[in-house]
ZADO-1210 file (C-alpha; in nm, 4 decimals, padded with zeros to 6 digits):
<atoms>
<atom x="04.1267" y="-03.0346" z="00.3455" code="UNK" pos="1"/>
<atom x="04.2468" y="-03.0609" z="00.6827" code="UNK" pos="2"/>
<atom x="04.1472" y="-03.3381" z="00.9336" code="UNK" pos="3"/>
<atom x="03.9820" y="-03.2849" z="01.2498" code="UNK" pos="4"/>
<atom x="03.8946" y="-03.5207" z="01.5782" code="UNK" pos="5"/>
<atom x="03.4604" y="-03.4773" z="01.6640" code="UNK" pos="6"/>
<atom x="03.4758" y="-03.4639" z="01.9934" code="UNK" pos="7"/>
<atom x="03.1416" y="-03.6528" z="02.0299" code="UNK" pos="8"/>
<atom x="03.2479" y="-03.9766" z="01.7990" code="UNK" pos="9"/>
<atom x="03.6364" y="-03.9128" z="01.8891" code="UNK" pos="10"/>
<atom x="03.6717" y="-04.0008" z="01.5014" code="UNK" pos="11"/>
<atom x="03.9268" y="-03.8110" z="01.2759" code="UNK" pos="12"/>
<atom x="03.6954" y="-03.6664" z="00.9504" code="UNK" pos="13"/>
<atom x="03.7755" y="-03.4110" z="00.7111" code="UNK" pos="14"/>
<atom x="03.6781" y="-03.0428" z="00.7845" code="UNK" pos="15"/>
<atom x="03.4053" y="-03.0516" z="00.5160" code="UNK" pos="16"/>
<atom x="03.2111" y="-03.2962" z="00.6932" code="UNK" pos="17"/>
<atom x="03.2525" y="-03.0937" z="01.0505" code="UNK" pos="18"/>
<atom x="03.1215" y="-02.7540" z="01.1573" code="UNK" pos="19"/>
<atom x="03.3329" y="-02.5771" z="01.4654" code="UNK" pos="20"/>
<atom x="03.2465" y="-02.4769" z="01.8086" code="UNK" pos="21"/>
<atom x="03.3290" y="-02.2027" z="01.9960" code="UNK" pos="22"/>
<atom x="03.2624" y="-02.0490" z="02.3737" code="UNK" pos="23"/>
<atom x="03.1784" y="-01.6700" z="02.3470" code="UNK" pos="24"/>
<atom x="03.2499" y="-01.4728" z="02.5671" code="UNK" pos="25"/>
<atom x="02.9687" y="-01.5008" z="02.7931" code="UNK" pos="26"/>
<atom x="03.0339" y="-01.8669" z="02.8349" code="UNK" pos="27"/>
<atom x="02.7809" y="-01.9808" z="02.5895" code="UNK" pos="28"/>
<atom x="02.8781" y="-02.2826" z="02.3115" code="UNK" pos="29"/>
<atom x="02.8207" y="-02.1258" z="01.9716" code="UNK" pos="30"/>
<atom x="02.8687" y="-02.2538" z="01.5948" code="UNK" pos="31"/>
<atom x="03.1420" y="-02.0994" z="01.4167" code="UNK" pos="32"/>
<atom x="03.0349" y="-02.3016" z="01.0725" code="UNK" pos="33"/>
<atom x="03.2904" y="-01.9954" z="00.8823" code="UNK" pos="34"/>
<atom x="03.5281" y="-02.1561" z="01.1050" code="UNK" pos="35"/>
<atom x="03.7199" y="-01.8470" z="01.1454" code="UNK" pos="36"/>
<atom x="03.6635" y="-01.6891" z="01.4535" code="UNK" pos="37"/>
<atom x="03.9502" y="-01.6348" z="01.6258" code="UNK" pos="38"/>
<atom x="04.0634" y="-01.8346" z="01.9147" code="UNK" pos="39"/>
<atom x="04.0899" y="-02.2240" z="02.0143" code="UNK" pos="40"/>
<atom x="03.7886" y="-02.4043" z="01.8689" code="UNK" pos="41"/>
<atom x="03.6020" y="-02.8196" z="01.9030" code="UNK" pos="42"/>
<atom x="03.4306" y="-02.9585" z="01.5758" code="UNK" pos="43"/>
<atom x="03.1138" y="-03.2015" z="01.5729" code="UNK" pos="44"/>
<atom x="03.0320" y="-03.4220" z="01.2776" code="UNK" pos="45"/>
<atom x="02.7259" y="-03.2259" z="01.1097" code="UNK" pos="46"/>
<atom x="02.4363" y="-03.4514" z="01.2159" code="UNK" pos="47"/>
<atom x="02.1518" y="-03.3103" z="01.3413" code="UNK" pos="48"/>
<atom x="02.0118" y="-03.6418" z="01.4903" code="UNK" pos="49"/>
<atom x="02.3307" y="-03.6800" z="01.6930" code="UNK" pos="50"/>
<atom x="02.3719" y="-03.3137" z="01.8178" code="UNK" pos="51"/>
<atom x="02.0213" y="-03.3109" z="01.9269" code="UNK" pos="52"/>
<atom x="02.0847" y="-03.5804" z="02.1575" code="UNK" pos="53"/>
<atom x="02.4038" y="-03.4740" z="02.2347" code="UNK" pos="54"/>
<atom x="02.2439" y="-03.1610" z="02.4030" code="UNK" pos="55"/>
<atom x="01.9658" y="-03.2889" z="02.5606" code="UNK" pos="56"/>
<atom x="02.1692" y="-03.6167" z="02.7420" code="UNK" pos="57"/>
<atom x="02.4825" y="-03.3961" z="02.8389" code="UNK" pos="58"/>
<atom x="02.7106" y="-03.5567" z="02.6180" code="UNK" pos="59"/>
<atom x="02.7834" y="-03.2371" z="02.4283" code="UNK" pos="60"/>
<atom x="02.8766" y="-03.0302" z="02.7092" code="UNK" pos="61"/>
<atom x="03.0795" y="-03.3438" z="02.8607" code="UNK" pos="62"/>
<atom x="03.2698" y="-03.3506" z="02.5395" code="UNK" pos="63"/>
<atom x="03.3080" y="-02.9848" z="02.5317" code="UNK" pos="64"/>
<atom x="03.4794" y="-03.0324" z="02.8856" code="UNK" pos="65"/>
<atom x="03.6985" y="-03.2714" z="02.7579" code="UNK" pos="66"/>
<atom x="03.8532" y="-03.0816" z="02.4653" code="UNK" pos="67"/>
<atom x="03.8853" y="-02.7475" z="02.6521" code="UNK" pos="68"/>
<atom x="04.0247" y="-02.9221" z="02.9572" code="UNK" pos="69"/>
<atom x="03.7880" y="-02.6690" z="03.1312" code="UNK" pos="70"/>
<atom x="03.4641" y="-02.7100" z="03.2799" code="UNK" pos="71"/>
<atom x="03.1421" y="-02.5874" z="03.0241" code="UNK" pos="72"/>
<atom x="02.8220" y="-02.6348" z="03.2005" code="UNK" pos="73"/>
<atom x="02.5297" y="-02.8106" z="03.0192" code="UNK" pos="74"/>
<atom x="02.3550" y="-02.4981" z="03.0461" code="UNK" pos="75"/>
<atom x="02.5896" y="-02.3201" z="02.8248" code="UNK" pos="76"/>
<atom x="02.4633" y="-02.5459" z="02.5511" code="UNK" pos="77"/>
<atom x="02.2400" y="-02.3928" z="02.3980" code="UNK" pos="78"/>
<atom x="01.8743" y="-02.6470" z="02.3684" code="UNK" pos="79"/>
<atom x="01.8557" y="-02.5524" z="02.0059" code="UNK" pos="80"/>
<atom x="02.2088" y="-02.5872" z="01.8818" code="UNK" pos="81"/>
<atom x="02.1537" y="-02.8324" z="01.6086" code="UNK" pos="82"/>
<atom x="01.8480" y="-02.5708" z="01.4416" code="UNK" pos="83"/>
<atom x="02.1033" y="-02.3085" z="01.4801" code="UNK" pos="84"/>
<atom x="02.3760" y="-02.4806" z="01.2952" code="UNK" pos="85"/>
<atom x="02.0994" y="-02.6211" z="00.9861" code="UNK" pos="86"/>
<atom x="01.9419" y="-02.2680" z="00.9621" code="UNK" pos="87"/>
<atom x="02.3656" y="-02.0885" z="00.9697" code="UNK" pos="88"/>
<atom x="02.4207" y="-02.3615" z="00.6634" code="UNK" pos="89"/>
<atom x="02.0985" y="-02.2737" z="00.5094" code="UNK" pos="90"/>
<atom x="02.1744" y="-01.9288" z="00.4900" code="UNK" pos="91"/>
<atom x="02.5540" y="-01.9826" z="00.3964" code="UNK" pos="92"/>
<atom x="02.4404" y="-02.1987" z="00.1112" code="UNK" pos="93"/>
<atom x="02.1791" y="-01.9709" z="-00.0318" code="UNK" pos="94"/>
<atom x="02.3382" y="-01.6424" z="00.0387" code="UNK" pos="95"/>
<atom x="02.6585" y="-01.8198" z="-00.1589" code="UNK" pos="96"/>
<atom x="02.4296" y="-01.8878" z="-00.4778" code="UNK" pos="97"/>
<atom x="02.3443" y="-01.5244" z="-00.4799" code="UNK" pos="98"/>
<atom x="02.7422" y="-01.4613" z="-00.5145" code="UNK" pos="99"/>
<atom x="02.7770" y="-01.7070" z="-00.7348" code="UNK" pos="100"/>
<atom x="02.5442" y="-01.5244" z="-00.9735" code="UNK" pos="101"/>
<atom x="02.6544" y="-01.2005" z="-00.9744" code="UNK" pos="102"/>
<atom x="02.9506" y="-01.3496" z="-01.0784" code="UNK" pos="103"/>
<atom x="02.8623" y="-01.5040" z="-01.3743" code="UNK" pos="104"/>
<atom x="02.9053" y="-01.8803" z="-01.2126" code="UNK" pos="105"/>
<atom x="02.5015" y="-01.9718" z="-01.1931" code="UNK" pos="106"/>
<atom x="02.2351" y="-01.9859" z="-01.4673" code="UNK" pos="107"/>
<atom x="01.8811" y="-02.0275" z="-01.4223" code="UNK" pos="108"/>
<atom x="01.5661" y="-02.2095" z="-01.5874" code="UNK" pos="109"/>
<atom x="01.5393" y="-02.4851" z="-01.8483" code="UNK" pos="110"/>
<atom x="01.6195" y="-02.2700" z="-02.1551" code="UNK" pos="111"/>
<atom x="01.8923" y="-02.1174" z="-02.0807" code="UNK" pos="112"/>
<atom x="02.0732" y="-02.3774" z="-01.8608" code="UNK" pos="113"/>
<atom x="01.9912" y="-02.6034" z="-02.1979" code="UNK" pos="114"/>
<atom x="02.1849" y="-02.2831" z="-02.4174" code="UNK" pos="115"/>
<atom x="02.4643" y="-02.2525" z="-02.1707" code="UNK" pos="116"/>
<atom x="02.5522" y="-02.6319" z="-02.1493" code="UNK" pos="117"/>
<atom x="02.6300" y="-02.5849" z="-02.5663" code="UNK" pos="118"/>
<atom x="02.7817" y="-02.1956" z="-02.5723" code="UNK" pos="119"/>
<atom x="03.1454" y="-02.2331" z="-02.5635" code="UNK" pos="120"/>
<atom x="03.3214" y="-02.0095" z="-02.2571" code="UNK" pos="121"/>
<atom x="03.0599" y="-02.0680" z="-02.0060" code="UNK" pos="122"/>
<atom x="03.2341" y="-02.3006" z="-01.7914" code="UNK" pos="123"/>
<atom x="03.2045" y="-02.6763" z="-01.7262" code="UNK" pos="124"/>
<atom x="02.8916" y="-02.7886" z="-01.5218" code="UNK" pos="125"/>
<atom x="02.9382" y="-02.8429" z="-01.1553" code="UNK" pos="126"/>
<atom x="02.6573" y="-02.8258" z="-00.9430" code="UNK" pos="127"/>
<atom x="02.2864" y="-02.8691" z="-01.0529" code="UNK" pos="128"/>
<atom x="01.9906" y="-02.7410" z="-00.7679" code="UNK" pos="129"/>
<atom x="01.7043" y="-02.8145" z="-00.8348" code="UNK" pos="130"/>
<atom x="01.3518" y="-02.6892" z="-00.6376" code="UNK" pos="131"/>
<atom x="01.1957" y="-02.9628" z="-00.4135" code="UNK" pos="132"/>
<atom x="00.8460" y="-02.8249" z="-00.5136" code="UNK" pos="133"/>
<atom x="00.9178" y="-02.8701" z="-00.9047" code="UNK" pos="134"/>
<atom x="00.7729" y="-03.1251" z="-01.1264" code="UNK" pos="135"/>
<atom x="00.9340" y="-03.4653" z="-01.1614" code="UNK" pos="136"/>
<atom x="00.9216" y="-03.4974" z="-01.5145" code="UNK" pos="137"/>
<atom x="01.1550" y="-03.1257" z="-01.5349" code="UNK" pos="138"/>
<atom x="01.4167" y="-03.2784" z="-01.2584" code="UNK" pos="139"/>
<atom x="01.4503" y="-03.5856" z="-01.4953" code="UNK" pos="140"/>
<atom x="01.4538" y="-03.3557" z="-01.8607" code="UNK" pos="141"/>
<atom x="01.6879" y="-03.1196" z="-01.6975" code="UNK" pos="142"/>
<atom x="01.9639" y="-03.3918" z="-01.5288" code="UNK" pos="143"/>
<atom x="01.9392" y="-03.5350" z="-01.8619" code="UNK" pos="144"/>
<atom x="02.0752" y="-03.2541" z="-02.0222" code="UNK" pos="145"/>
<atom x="02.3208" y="-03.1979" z="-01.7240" code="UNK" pos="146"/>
<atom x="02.4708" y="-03.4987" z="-01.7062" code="UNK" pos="147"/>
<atom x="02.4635" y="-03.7925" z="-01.4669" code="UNK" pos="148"/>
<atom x="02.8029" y="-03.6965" z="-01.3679" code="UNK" pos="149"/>
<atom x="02.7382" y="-03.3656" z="-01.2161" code="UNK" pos="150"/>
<atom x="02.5719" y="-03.3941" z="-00.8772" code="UNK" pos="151"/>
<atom x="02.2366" y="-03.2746" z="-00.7914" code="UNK" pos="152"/>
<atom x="02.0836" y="-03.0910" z="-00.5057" code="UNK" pos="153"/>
<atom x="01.7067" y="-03.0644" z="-00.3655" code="UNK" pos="154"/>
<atom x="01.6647" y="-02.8884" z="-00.0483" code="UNK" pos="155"/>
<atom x="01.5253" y="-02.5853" z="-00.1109" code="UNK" pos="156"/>
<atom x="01.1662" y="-02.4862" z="-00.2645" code="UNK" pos="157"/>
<atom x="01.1166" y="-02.2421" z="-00.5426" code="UNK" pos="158"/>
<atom x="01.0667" y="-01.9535" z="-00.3008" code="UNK" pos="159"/>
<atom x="01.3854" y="-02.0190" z="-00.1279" code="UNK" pos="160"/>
<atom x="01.5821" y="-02.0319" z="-00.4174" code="UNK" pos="161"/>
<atom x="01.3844" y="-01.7632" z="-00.6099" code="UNK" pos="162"/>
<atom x="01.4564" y="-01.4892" z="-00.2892" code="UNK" pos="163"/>
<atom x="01.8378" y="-01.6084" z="-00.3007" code="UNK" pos="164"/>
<atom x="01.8729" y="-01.4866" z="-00.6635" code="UNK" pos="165"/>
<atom x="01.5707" y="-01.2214" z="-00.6995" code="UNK" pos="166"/>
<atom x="01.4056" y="-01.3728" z="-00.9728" code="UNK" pos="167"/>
<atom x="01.0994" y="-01.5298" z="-01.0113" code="UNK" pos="168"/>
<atom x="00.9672" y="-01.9105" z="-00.9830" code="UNK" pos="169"/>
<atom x="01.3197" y="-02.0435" z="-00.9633" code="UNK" pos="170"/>
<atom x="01.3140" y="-02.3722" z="-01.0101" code="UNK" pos="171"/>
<atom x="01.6252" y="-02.5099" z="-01.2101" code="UNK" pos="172"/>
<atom x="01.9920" y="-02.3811" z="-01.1258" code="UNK" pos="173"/>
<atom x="02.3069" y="-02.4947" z="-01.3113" code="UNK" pos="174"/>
<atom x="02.6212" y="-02.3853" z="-01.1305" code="UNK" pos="175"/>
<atom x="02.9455" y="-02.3782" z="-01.3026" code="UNK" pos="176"/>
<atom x="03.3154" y="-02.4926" z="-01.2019" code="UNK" pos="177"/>
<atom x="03.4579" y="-02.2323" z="-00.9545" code="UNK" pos="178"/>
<atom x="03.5905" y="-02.2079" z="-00.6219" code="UNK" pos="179"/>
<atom x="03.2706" y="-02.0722" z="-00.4712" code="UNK" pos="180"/>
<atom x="03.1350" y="-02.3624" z="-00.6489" code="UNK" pos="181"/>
<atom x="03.3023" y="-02.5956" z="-00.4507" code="UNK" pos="182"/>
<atom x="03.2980" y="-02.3706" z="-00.1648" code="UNK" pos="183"/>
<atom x="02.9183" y="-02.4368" z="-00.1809" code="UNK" pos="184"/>
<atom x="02.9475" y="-02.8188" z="-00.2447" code="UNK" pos="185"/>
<atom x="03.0872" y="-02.8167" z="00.0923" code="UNK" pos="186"/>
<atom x="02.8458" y="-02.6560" z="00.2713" code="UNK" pos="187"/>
<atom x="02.5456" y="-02.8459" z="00.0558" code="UNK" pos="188"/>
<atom x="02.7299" y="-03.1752" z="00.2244" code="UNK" pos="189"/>
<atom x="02.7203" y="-03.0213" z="00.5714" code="UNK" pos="190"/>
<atom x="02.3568" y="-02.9668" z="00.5323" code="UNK" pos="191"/>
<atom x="02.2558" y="-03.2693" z="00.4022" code="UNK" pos="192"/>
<atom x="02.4234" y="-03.4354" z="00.6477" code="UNK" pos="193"/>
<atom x="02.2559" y="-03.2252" z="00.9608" code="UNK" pos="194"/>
<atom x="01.9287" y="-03.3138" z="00.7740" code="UNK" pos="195"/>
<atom x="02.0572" y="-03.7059" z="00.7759" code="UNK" pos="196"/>
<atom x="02.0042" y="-03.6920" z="00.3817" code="UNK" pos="197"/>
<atom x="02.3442" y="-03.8779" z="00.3495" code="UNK" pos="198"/>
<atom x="02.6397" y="-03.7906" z="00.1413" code="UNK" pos="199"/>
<atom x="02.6258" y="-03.5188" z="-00.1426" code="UNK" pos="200"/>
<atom x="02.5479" y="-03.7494" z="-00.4903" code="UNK" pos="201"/>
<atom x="02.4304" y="-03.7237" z="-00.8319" code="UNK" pos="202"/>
<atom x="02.1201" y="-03.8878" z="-00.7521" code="UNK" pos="203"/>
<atom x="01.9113" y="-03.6046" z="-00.5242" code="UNK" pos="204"/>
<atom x="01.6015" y="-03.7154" z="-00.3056" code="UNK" pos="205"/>
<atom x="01.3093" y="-03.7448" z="-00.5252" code="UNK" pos="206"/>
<atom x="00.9805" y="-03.5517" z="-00.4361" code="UNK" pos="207"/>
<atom x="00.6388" y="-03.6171" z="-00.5135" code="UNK" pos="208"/>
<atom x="00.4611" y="-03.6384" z="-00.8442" code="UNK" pos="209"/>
<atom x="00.2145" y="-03.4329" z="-00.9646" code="UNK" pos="210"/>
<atom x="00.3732" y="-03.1219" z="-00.7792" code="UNK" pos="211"/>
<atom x="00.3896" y="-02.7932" z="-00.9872" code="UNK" pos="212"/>
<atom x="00.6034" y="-02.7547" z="-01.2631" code="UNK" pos="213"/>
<atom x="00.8763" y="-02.6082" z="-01.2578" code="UNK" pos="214"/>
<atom x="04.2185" y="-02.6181" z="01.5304" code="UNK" pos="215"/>
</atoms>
């Protein structure tokens, strides 16, 4: 992956760890977090902490100045940039899952995540998401069986990830090697980080006990 310069730190970091800017055409600063609209783009390091302030001191449209070499007005930044970019991700990430599925990359539920780990031809493990609203005692049975090794995501509650595959209480999700996998690895990191959850590991944010099962 290519190496870009955020113009807010000034610090070179790989494109998996940015999301890109663009001005539309009515002047305004938008996320491009596809990074593929056309024309001449800026990246920001994906934290949500530092955009936020970013907008509201200035900085942001400063910086934007800076890497156009033309004047953008801090009124063209738009106050809720950062909650723009985290809900784009969001969506990206669960809308990707969905692919993922129908293309035979993503299994769901104890059982048959437990089957699919022994059945020869289904692929090596590669991404495990689990519900933040599930029970404790099934994230630690179920990364058992996974595999310290194969890193672990919990950001999203059973509904969330239940409407992204339309089925029902969705609490377990085994992903296997693909390039949409990875694809989605990067934008998991990119919303972690805008959520300052750190880097993408095996060892996911624990949530309570006691909570129901399941350019």
């Amino acid at each position: 992956m290519r190496e870009r310069r955020c113009i807010l730190t000034m610090q070179p970091a790989s494109e998996d760890t940015l999301v890109r800017l663009m001005v539309s055409p009515d002047g305004t600063l938008v996320p491009d977090v596809a990074a593929r609209l056309p024309g001449r783009g800026m990246w920001i390091t994906a934290d949500r902490a530092m955009i936020d302030q970013a907008v509201e001191s200035g900085q942001l449209a400063k910086a934007a100045s800076r890497s156009l070499k033309a004047q953008v007005q801090k009124s063209a930044v738009p106050q809720d940039l950062g909650a723009t970019i985290d809900r784009l991700l969001e969506r990206r990430c669960l809308d990707r899952m969905g692919l993922e599925q129908r293309a035979g990359h993503l299994v769901t539920g104890f059982d048959k995540i437990k089957a699919a780990l022994t059945k020869k031809g289904t692929g090596k493990p590669a991404l495990l998401v689990t519900a933040t609203d599930g029970a404790e005692d099934g994230r630690r049975k179920i990364k058992a069986a996974v595999g310290t090794d194969v890193p672990e995501v919990a950001i999203f509650d059973r509904e969330a990830l239940s409407g992204a595959l339309g089925r029902e209480n969705v609490v377990h999700v085994l992903l296997m090697e693909s390039g949409g996998t990875d694809r989605l690895k990067v934008d998991f990191g990119r919303l972690y980080g805008m959520r300052g959850l750190g880097p993408l590991i095996s060892e996911a944010p624990s949530h309570d006990e006691g909570q129901r099962n399941e350019d």
